[in-house]
C-alpha positions as CSV (number, residue, x, y, z in Angstrom):
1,X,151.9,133.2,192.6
2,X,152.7,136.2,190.0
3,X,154.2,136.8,186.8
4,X,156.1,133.8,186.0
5,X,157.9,135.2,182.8
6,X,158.1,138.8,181.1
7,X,156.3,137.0,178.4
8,X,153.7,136.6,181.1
9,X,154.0,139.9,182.3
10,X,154.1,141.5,178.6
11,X,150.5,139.5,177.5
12,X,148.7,140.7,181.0
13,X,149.3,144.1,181.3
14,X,146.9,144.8,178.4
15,X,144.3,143.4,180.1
16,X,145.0,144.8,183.4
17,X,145.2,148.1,181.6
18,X,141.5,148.1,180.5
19,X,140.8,146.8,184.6
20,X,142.3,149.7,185.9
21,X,141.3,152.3,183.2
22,X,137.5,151.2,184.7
23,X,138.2,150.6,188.0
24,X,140.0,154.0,188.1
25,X,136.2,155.8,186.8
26,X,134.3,154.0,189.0
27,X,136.7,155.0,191.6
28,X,136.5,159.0,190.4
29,X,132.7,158.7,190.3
30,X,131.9,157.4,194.0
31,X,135.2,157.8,195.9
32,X,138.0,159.6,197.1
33,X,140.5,161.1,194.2
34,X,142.9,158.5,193.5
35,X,146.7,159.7,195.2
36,X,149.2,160.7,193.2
37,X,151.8,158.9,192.4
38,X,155.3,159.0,194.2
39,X,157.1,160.2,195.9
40,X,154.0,159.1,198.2
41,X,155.2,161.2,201.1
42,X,156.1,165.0,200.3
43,X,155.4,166.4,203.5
44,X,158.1,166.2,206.6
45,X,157.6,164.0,208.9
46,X,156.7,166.1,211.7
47,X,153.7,167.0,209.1
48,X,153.4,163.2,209.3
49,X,152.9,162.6,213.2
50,X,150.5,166.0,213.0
51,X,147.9,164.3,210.6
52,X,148.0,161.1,211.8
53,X,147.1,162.1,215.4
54,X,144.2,164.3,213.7
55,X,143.1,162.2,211.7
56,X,142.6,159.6,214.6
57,X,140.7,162.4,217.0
58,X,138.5,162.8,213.6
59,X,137.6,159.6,212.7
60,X,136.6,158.4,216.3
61,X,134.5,161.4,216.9
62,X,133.2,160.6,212.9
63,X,132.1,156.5,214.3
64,X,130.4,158.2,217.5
65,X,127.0,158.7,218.3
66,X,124.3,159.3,221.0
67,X,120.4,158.7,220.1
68,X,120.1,161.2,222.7
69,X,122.2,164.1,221.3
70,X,122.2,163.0,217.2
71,X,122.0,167.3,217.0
72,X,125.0,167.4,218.7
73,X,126.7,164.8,217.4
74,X,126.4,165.7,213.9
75,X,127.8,169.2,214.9
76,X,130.6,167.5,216.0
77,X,130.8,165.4,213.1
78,X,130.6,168.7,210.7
79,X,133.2,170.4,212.9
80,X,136.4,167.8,211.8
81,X,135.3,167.5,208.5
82,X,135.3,170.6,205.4
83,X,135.1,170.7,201.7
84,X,133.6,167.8,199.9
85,X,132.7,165.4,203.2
86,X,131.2,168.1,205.3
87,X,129.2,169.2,201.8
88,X,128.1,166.1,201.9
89,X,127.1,165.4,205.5
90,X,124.8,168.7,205.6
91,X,123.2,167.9,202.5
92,X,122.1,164.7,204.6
93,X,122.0,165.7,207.6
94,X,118.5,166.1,207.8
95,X,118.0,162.1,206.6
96,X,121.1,161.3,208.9
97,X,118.7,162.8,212.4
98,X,116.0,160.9,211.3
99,X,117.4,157.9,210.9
100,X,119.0,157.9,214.2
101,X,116.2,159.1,216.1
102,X,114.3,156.8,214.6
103,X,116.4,153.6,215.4
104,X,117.8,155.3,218.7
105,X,120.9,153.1,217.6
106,X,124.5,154.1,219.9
107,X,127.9,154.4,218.1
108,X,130.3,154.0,220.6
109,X,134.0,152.5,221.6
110,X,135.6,153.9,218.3
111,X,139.5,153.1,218.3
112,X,141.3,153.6,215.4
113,X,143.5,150.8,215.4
114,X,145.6,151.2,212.5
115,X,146.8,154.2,210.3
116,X,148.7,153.9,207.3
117,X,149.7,157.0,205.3
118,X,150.0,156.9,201.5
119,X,150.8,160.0,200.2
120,X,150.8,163.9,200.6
121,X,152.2,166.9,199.1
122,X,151.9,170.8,199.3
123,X,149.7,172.7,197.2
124,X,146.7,171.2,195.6
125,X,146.1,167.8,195.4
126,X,146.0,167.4,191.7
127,X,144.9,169.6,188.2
128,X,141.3,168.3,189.2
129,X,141.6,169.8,192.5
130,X,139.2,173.1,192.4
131,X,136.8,171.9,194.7
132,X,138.5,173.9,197.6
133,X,140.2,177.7,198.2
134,X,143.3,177.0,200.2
135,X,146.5,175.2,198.8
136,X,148.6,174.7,201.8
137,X,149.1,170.6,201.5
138,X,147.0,167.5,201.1
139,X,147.3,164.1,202.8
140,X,145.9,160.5,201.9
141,X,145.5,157.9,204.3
142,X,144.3,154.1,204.9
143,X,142.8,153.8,208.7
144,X,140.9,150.9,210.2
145,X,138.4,151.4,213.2
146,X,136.6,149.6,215.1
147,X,133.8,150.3,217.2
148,X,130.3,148.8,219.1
149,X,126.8,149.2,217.7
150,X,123.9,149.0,220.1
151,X,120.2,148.9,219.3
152,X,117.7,149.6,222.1
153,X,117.7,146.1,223.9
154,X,120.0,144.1,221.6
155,X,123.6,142.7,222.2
156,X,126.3,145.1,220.9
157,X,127.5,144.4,217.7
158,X,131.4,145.0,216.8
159,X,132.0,146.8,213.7
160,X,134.8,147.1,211.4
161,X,135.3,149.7,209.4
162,X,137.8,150.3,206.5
163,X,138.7,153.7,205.3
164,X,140.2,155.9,202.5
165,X,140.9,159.4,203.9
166,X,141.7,162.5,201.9
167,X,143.0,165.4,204.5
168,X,143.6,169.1,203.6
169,X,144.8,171.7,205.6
170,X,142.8,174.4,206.9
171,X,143.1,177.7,208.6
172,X,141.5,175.6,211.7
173,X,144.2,172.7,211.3
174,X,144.2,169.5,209.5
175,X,140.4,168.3,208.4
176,X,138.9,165.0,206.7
177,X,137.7,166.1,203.1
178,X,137.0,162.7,201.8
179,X,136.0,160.1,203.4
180,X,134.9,156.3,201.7
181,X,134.1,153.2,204.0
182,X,135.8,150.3,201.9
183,X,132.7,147.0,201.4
184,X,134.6,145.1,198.6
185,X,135.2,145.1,195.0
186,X,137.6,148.0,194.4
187,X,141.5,148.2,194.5
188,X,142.4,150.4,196.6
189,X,145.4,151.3,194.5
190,X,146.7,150.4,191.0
191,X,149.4,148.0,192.0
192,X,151.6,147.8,188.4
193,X,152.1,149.9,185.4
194,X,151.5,149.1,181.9
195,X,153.6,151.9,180.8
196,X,156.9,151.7,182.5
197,X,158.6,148.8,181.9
198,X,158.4,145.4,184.2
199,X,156.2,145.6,187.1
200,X,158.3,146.3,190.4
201,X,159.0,144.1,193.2
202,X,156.3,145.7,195.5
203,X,153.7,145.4,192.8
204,X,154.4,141.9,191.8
205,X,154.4,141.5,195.8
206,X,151.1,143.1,196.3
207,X,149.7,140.5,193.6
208,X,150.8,138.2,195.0
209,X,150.0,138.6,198.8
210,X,146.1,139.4,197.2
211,X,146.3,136.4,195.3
212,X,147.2,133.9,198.5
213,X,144.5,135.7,200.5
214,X,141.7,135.3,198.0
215,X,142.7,131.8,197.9
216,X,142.6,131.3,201.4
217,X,139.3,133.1,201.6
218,X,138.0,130.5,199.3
219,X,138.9,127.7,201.2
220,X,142.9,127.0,199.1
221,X,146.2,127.4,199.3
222,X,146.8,126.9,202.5
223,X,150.4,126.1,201.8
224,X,150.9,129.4,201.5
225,X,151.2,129.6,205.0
226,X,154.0,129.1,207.6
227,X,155.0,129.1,210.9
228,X,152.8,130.9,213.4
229,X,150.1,131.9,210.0
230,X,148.5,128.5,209.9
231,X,147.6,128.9,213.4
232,X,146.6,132.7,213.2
233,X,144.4,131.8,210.0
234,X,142.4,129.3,211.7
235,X,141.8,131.6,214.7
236,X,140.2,134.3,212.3
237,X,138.2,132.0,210.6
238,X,137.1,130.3,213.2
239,X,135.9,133.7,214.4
240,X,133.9,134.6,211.6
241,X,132.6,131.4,211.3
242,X,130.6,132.1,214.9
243,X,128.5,134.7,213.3
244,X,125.0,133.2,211.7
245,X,125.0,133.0,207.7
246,X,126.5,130.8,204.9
247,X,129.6,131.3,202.9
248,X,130.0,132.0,199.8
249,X,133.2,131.2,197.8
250,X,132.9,133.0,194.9
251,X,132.3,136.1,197.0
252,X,135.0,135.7,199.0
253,X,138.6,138.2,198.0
254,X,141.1,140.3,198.8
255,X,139.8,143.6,198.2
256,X,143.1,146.1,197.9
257,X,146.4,145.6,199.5
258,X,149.3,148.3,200.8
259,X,152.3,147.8,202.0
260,X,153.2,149.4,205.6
261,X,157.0,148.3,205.5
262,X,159.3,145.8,203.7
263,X,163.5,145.2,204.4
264,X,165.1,142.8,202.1
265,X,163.9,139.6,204.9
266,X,160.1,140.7,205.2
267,X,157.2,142.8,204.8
268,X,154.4,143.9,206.2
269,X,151.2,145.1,204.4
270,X,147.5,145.9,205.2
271,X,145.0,144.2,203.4
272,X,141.7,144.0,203.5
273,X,139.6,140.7,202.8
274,X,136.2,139.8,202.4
275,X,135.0,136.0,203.3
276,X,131.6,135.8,201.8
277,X,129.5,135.6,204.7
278,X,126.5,135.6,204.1
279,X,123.5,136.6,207.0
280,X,119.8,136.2,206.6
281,X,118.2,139.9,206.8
282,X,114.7,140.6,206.7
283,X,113.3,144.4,205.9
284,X,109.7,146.0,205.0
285,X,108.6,142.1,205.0
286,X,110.7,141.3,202.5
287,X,113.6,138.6,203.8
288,X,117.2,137.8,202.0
289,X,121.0,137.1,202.5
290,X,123.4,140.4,202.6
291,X,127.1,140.3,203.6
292,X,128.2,139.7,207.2
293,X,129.7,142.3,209.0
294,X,131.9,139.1,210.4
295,X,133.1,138.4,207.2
296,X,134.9,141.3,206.6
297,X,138.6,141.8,207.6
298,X,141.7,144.3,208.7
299,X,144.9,142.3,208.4
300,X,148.3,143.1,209.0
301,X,149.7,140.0,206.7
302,X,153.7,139.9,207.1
303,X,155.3,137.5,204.2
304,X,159.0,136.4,203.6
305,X,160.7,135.6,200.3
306,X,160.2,131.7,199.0
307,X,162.3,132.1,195.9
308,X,160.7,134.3,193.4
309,X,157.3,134.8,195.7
310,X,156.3,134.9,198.8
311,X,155.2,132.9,202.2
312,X,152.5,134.0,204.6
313,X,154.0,134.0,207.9
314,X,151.5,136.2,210.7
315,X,148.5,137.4,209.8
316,X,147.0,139.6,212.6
317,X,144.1,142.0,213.2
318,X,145.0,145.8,211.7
């Protein structure tokens, strides 16, 4: 896996130029503003432990719902959110009650199980920042959660959801201002640059670990596992392999990768992973296959060096 030569390196960063160039507008267009780039962390880490923990009371009250108090709960949902996200949930708020009330569906059971910040800094978050008054500090986040969907006499169904969070702070405390559920096909951040020299030793890392897991998604590369992986890989797919549908190779990847610590013996990184499970759906008569919500993933994948790349060695739920 990765660049095998500068050579290598020096012919594919063109092309991965142009990737990210359109990945980055399709980003701007329908998602959070992409973070700036380092130092990732400029707040303290007091300011740290204070987002996180609001950002986890936001987004469980954000995945919970009652068909029999969707007014309420959509109150609640406007009252941790503010600029762009809350815009955006009162201009559908009115589609958002009737929607639940008509399938009386219950979100309930959120846990955010894993939280990983990014980056943050004072002031505004960037020169395109002007969609907001104050300037006192920004925040952007990864966080998985997971919670139970119940439709009036069906089985609860687990859900997983993966987010990008953008925080600001407000007079009222930290708030979720962006807020983009993470279905597949777009990095999640640009992992080398084509302007300053040789990629790094994170971003040749992150290709790499994406590379293994797309491969193992398709059915390959299983060598890149060892010790206790093999054994947590066949659990998960076994797992996802329970739920009703087909798989699809070529729709199975690695959809973005971060990395949540690394030492000069290991590392640990989130990654999220898409299997190409495929489930039968049928809607206004019409019937066809969409993506499984058991096919997608949360992992916390922890690697070792193998000369100049890298072995799988646990891969767990994140």
């Amino acid at each position: 896996m990765g660049w095998t030569s500068m050579q290598e390196w020096s012919k594919a960063s063109t092309v991965a130029g142009a990737l990210v160039l359109s990945a980055s507008i399709a980003w701007a267009a329908f998602g959070p503003k992409e973070a700036p780039p380092a130092p990732a962390w400029g707040l303290s880490q007091a300011d740290r432990a204070t987002i996180v923990a609001a950002a986890t009371q936001q987004l469980v009250t954000l995945n919970t719902m009652d068909p029999a108090h969707v007014f309420e709960g959509l109150d609640a949902w406007e009252r941790v959110t503010t600029a762009g996200e809350r815009d955006r949930l009162r201009e559908a708020r009115s589609v958002t009650h009737a929607r639940f009330l008509r399938e009386r569906v219950t979100l309930s059971a959120a846990r955010v199980t894993t939280v990983l910040p990014m980056s943050s800094g004072s002031g505004r978050y960037g020169p395109d920042d002007t969609d907001r008054t104050d300037d006192n500090g920004w925040a952007y986040l990864k966080a998985v959660v997971r919670l139970t969907s119940t439709k009036p006499g069906g089985r609860p169904v687990e859900l997983l959801r993966r987010y990008d969070v953008n925080m600001v702070l407000t007079p009222h405390g930290w708030r979720v201002s962006g807020l983009s559920d993470t279905p597949g096909g777009l990095d999640f951040l640009v992992t080398y640059s084509t302007t300053d020299g040789p990629p790094s030793r994170e971003s040749l890392m992150i290709k790499d670990v994406r590379e293994m897991l797309t491969d193992l998604a398709r059915g390959k590369g299983r060598d890149a596992l060892t010790g206790a992986a093999a054994g947590d890989f066949d659990r998960i797919w076994r797992r996802a392999a329970a739920h009703p549908g087909h798989f699809k190779a070529e729709e199975a990847e690695a959809v973005g990768t971060a990395i949540i610590r690394q030492d000069a013996g290991s590392a640990q990184l989130l990654s999220y992973v898409n299997l190409g499970l495929m489930e039968p759906v049928k809607e206004g008569g019409m019937s066809g296959f969409s993506p499984s919500e058991g096919g997608k993933l949360a992992l916390k994948v922890t690697v070792v060096p193998d000369g100049p790349h890298w072995k799988i060695t646990r891969l767990q739920d994140a």
